[in-house]
C-alpha positions in Angstrom: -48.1 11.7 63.2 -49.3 9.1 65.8 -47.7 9.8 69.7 -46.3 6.3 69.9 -45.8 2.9 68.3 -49.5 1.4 68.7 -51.2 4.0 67.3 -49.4 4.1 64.2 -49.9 0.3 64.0 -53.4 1.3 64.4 -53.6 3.8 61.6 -52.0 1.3 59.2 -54.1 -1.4 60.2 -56.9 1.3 59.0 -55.6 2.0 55.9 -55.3 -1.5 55.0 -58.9 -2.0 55.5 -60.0 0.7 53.2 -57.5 -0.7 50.4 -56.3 -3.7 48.7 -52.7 -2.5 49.2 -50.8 -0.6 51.6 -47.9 1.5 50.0 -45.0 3.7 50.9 -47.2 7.2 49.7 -49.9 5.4 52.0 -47.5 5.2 55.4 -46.2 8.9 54.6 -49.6 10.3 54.5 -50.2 8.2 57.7 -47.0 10.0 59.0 -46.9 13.2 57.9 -44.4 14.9 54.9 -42.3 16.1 57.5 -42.2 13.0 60.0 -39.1 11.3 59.2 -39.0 8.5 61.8 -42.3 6.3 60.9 -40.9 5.9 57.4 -37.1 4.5 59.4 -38.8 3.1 62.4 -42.0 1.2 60.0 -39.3 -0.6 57.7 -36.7 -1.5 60.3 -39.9 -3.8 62.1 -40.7 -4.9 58.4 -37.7 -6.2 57.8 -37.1 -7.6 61.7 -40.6 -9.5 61.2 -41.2 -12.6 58.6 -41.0 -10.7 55.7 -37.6 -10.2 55.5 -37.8 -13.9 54.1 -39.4 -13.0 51.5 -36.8 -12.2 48.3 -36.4 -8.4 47.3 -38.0 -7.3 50.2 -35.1 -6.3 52.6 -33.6 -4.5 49.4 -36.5 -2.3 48.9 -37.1 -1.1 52.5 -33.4 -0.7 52.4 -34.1 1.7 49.2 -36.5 3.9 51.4 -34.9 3.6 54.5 -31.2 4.7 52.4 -33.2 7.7 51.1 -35.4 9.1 54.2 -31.8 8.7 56.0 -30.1 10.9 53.3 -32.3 13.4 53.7 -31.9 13.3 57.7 -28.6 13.6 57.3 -28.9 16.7 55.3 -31.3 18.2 57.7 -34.4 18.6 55.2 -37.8 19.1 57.2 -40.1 17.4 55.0 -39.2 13.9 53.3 -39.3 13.3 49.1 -39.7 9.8 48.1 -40.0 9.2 43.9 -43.4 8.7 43.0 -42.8 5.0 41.7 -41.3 4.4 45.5 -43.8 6.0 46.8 -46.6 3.6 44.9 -45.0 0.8 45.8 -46.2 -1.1 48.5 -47.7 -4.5 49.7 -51.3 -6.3 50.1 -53.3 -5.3 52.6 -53.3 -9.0 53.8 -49.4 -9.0 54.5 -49.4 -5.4 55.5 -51.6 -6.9 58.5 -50.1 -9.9 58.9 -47.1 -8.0 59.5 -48.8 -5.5 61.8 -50.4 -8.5 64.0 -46.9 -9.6 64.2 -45.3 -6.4 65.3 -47.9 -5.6 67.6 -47.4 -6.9 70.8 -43.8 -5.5 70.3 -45.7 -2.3 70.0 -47.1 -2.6 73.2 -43.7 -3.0 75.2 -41.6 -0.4 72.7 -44.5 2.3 73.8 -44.5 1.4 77.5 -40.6 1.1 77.5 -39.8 4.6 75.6 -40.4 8.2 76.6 -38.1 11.1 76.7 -35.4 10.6 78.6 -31.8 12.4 78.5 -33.1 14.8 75.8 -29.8 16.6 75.5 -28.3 13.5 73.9 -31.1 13.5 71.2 -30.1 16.5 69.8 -29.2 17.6 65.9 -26.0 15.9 65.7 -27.2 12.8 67.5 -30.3 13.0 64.7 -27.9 13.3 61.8 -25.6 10.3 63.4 -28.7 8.2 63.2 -29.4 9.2 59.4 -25.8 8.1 59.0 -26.0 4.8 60.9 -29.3 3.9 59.0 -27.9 4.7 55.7 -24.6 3.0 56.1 -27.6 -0.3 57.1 -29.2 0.4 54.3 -26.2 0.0 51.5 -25.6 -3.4 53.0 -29.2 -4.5 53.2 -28.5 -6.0 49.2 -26.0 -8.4 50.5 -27.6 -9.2 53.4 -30.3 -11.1 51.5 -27.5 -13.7 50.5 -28.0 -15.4 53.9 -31.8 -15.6 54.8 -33.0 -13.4 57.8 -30.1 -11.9 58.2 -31.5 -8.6 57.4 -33.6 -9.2 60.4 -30.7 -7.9 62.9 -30.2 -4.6 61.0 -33.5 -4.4 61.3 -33.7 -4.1 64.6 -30.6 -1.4 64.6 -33.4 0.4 61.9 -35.8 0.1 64.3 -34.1 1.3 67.6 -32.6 4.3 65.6 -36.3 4.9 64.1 -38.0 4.8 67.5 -35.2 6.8 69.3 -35.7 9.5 66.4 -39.3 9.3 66.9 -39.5 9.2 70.7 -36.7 11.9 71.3 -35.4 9.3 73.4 -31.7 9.8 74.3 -31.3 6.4 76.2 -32.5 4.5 73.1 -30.0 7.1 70.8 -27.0 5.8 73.5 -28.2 2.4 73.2 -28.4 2.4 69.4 -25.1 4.0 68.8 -23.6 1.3 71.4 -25.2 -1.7 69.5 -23.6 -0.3 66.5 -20.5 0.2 67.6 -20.4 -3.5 69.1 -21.8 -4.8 65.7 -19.0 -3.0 64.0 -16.5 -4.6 66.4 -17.6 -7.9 65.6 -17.6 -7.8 62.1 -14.4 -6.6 62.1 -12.8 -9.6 64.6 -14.8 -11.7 61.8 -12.9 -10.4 58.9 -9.5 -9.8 60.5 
């Protein structure tokens, strides 16, 4: 598994110039069977980038973030995907469209994170984030009613994936608090 944000970019940006298409088998092979937190972290800056315009695309990711948070929850070591998930994918072209976009965010999420408070990033705090990615990921479907507006629980996706991949216990606190401020609003919004 790549040591921060960049190099992952990097190692997709690879595999998209060996293929015509860049699938979900392709990103866990990047990532390693047992690294959970590419396959939240790589979705949740999918779907906060342009393609979450794109129709059906938010649901899928959705579909594999929703499963790789399952099995965090339950506390498996390696992650199963279906094999039809697994082959799905997009072109190379948009695959590195995408990763030009997400880049130079890259750049500041690897220079911002690092381990800090590592007693807060411990098992619970790792199955919390399973939870809070999964409960994202059942509402991702109806999210694609209003254009882009998956693109803020993709950036919850993506905090929670890089605070999971970093160890980084100020990103799990910060994650947990933007939740808990998004669930506050939506609840003043349908009281």
């Amino acid at each position: 598994m790549a040591d921060d944000v960049t190099a992952l970019l990097d190692s997709i940006d690879d595999a998209c110039d060996r293929d015509e298409r860049l699938t979900i088998a392709a990103i866990q092979e990047i990532a390693g069977r047992r690294a959970s937190a590419p396959l939240i972290l790589l979705p949740g800056l999918a779907i906060l980038s342009p393609l979450s315009g794109i129709p059906t695309v938010p649901t899928f990711l959705g579909l594999v973030i929703g499963l790789v948070s399952l099995q965090i929850m339950l506390g498996r070591s390696t992650i199963w995907l279906p094999k039809r998930l697994g082959t799905s994918g997009i072109s190379a072209g948009r695959a590195k469209r995408a990763v030009g976009w997400v880049r130079p965010v890259a750049g500041v999420i690897d220079r911002f994170s690092s381990r800090r408070l590592e007693w807060f990033a411990n098992p619970v705090s790792v199955r919390l984030a399973g939870l809070m990615c999964l409960l994202i990921a059942v509402c991702m479907p109806a999210m694609e009613l209003v254009p882009f507006s998956s693109s803020i629980a993709g950036m919850f996706v993506a905090v929670l994936g890089l605070a999971l991949m970093t160890h980084d216990g100020l990103l799990f606190a910060f994650a947990y608090l933007l939740f808990a401020g998004a669930v506050a609003a939506a609840a003043l919004l349908v009281a």
